[in-house]
Residue, then its C-alpha position, 0 to 999 in steps of 0.5 A: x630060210x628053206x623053201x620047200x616045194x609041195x611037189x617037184x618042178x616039171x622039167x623044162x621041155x626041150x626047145x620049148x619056150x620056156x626053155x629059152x627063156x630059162x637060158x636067155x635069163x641064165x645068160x644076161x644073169x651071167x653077163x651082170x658084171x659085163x662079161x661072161x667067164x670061162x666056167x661061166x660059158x661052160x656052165x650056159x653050154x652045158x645048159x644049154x645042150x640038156x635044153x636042145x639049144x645053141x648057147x651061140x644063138x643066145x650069147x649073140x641075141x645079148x650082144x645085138x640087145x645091148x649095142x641098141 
């Protein structure tokens, strides 16, 4: 199945909300196996650079998430 968009999507606005949001559901898509590997991080870091964000700042809010 191919979905075709009638118009492209509206790039994400760098530190905005949804950009956070975006990178924030990135990381736990990335952590379902309970770890992140080496191509994994780079693939969030380089993510997270195009969105103005700091991949370290997400990485630890999942981690201070999942002790609770």
């Amino acid at each position: 199945m191919v979905l075709k968009l009638k118009k492209p999507a509206e790039p994400l606005a760098k530190r905005s909300p949804q950009a956070r949001v975006f990178l924030e559901e990135l990381v736990a898509l990335a952590r379902v196996d309970g770890r992140i590997d080496r191509n994994e991080k780079k693939m969030l870091g380089l993510v997270a650079g195009h969105l103005g964000l700091e991949l370290s700042e997400f990485l630890k809010r999942q981690v201070d998430h999942r002790s609770r």
